[in-house]
PDB file with SEQRES, HELIX, SHEET and CRYST1 records, atoms N, CA, C and O in Angstrom:
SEQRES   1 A   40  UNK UNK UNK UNK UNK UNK UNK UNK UNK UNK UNK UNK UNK          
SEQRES   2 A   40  UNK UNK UNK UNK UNK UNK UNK UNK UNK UNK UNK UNK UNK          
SEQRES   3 A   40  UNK UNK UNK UNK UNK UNK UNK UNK UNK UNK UNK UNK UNK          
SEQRES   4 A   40  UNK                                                          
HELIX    1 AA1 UNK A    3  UNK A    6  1                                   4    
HELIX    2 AA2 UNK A    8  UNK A   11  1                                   4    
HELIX    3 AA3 UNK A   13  UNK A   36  1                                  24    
CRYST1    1.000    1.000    1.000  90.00  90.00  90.00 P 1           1          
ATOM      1  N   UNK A   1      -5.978 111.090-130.267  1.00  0.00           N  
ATOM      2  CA  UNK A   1      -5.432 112.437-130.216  1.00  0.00           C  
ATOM      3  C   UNK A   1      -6.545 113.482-130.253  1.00  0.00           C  
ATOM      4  O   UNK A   1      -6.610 114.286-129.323  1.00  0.00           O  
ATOM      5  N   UNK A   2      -7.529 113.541-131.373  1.00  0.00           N  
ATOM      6  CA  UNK A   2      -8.196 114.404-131.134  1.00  0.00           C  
ATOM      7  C   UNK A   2      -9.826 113.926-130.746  1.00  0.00           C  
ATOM      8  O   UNK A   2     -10.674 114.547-131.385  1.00  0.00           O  
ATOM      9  N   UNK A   3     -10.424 112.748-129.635  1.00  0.00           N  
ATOM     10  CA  UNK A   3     -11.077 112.299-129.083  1.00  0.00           C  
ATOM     11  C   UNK A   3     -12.139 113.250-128.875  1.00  0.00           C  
ATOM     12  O   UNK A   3     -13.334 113.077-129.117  1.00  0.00           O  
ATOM     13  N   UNK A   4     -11.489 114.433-128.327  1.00  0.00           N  
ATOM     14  CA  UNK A   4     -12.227 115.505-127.474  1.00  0.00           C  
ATOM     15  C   UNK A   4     -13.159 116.150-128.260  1.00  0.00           C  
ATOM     16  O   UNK A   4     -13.989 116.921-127.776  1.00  0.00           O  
ATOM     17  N   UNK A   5     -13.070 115.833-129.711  1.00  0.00           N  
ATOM     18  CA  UNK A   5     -14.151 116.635-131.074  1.00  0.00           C  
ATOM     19  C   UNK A   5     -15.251 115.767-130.846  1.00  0.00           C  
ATOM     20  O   UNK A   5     -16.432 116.107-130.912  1.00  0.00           O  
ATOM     21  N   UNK A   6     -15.005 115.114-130.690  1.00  0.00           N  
ATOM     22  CA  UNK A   6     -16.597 114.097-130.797  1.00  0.00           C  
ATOM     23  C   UNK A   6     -16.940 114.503-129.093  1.00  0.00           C  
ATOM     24  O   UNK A   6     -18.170 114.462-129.056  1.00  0.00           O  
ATOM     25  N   UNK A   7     -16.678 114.697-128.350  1.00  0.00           N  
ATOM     26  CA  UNK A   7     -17.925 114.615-127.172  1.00  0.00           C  
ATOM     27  C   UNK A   7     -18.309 116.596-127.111  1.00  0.00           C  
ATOM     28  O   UNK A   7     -17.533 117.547-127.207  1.00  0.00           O  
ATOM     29  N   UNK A   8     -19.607 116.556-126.941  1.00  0.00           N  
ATOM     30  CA  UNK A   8     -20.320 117.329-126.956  1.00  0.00           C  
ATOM     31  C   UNK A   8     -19.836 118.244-125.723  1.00  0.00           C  
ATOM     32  O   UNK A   8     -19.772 119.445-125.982  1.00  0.00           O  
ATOM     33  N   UNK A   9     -19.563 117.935-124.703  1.00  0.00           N  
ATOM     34  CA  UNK A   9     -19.245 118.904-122.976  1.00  0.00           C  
ATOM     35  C   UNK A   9     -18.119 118.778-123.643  1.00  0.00           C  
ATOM     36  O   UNK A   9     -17.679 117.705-123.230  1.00  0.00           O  
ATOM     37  N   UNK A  10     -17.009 119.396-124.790  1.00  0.00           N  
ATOM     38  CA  UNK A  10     -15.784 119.847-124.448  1.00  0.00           C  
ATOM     39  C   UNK A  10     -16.703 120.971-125.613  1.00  0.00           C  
ATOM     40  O   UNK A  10     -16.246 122.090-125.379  1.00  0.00           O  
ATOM     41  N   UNK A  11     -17.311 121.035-126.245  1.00  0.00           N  
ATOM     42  CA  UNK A  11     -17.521 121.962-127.088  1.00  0.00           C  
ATOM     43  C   UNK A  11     -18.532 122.899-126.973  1.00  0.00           C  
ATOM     44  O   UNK A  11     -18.870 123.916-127.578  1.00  0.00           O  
ATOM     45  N   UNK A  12     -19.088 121.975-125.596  1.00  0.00           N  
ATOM     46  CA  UNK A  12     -19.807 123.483-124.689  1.00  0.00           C  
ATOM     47  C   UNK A  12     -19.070 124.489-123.773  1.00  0.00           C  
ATOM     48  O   UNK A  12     -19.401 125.671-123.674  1.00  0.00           O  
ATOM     49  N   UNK A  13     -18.061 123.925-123.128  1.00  0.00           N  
ATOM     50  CA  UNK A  13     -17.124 123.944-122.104  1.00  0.00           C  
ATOM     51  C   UNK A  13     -15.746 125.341-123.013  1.00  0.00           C  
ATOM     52  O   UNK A  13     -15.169 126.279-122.465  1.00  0.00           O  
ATOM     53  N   UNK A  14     -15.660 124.820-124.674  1.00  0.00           N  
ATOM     54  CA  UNK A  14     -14.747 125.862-125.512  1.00  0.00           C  
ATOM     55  C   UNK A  14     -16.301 126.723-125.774  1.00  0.00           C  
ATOM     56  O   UNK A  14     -16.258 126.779-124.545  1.00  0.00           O  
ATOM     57  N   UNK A  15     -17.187 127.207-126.046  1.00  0.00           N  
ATOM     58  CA  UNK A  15     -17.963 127.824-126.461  1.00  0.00           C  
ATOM     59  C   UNK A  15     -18.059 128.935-125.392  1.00  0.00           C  
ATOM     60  O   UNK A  15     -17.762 130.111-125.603  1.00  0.00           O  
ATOM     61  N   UNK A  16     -18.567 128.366-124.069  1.00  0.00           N  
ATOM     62  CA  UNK A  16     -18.421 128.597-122.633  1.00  0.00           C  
ATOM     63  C   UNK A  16     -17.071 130.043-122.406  1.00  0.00           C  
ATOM     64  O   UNK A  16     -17.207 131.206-122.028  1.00  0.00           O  
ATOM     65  N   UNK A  17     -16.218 129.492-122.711  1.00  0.00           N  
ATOM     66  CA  UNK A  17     -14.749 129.903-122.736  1.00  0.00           C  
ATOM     67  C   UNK A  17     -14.322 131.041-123.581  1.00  0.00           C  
ATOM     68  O   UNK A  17     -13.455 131.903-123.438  1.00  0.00           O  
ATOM     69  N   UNK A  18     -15.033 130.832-124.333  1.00  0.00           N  
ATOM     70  CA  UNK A  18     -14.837 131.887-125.568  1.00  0.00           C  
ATOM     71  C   UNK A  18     -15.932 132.975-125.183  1.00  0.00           C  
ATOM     72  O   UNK A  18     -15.537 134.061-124.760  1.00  0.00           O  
ATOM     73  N   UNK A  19     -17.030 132.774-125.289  1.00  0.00           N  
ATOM     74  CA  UNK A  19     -17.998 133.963-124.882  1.00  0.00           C  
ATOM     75  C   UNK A  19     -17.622 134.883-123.802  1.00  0.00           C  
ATOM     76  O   UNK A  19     -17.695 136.109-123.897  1.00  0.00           O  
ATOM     77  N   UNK A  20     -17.092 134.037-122.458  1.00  0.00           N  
ATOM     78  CA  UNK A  20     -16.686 134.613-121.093  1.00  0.00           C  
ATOM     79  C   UNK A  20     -15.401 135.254-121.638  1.00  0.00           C  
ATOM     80  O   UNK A  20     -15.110 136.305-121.067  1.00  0.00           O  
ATOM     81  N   UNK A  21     -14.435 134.797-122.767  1.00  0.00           N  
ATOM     82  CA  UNK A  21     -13.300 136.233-122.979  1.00  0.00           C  
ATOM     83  C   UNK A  21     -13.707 137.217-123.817  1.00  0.00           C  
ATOM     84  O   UNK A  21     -13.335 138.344-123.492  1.00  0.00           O  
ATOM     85  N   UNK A  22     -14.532 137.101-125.055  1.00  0.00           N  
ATOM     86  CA  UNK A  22     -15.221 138.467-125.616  1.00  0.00           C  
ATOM     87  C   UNK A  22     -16.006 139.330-124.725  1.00  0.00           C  
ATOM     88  O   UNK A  22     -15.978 140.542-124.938  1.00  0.00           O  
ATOM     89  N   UNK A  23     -16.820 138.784-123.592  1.00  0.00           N  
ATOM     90  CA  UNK A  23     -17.540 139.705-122.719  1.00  0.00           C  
ATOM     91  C   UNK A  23     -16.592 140.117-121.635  1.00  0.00           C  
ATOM     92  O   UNK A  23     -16.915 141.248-121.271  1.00  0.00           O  
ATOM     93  N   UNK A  24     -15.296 139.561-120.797  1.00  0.00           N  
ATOM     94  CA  UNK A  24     -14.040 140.193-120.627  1.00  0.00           C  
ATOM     95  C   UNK A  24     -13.397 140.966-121.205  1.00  0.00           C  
ATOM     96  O   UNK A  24     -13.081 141.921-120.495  1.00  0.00           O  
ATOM     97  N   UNK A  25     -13.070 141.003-122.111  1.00  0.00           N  
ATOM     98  CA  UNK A  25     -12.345 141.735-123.056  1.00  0.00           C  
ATOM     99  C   UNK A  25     -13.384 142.996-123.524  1.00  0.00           C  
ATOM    100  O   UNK A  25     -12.815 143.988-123.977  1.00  0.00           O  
ATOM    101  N   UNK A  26     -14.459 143.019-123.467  1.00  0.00           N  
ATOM    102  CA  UNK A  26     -15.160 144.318-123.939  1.00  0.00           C  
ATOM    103  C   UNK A  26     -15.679 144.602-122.405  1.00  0.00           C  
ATOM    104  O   UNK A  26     -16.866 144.922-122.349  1.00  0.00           O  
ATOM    105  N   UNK A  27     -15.033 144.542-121.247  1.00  0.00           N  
ATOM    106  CA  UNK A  27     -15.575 144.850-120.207  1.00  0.00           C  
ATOM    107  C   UNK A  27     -14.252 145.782-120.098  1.00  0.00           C  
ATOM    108  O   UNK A  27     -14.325 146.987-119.859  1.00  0.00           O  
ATOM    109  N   UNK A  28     -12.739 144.918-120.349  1.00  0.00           N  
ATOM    110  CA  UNK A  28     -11.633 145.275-120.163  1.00  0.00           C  
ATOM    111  C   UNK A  28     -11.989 146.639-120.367  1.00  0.00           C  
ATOM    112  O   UNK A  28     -12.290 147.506-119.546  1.00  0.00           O  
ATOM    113  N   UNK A  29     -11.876 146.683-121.970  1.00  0.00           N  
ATOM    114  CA  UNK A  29     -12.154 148.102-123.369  1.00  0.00           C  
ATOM    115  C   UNK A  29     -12.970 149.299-122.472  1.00  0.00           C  
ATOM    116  O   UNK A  29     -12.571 150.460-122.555  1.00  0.00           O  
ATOM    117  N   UNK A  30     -13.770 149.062-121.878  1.00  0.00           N  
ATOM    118  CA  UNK A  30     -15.039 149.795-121.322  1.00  0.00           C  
ATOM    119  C   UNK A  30     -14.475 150.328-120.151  1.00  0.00           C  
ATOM    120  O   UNK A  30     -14.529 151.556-120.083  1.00  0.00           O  
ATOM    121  N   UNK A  31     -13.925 149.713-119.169  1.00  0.00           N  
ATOM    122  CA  UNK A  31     -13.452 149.878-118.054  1.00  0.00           C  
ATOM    123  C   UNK A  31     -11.872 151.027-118.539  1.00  0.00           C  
ATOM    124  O   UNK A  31     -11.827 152.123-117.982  1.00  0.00           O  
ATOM    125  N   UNK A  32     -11.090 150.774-119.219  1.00  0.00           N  
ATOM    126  CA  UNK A  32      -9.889 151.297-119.761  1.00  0.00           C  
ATOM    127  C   UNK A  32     -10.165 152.395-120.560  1.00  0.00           C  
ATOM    128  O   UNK A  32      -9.114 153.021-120.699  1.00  0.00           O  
ATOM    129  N   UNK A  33     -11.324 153.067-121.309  1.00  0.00           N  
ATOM    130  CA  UNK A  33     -12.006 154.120-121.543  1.00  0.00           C  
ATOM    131  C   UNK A  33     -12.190 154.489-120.501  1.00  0.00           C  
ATOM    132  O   UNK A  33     -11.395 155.425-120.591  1.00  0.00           O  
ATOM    133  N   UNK A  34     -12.599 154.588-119.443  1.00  0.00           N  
ATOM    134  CA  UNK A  34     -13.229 155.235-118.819  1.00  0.00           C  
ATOM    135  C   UNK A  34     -12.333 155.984-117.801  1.00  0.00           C  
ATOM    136  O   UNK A  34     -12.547 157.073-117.269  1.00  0.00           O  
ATOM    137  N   UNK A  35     -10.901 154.847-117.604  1.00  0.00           N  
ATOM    138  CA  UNK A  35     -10.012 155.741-117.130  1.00  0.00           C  
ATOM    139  C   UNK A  35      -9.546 156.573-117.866  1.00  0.00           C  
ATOM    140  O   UNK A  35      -9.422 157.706-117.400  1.00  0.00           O  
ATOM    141  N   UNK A  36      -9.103 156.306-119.335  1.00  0.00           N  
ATOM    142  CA  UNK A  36      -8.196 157.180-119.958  1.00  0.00           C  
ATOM    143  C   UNK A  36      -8.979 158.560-120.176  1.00  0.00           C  
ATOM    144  O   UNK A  36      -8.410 159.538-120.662  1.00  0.00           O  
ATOM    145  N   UNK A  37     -10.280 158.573-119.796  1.00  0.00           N  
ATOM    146  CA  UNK A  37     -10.928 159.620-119.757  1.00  0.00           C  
ATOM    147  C   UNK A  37     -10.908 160.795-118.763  1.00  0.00           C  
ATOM    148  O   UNK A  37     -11.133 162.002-118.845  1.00  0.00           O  
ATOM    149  N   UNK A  38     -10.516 159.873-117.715  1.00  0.00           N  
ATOM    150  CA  UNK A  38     -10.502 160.846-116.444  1.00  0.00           C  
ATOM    151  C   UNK A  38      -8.933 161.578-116.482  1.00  0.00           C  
ATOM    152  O   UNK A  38      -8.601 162.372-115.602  1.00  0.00           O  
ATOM    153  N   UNK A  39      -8.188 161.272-117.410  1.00  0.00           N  
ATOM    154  CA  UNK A  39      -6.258 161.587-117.343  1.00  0.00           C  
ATOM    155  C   UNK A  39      -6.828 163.290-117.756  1.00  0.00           C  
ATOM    156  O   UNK A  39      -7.987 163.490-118.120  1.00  0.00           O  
ATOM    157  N   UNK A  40      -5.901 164.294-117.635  1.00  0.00           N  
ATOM    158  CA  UNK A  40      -6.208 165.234-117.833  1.00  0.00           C  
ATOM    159  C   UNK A  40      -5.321 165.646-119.501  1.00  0.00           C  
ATOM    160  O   UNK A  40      -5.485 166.744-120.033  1.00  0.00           O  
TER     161      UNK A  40                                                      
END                                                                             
């Protein structure tokens, strides 16, 4: 069941995964400021 803890490429692969949505998600934030800026 939980096999996938012991090999090393699934816990690069979740590490991988996770970094690419915090740097999404603060791209989101950045991008969505910048409109709500332009609203009058």
């Amino acid at each position: 069941m939980f096999e996938w803890m012991y090999e090393p490429q699934a816990w690069v692969a979740l590490l991988t995964l996770t970094l690419l949505e915090i740097v999404l998600g603060i791209d989101n934030i950045i991008f969505i400021s910048i409109l709500v800026s332009r609203l009058p």
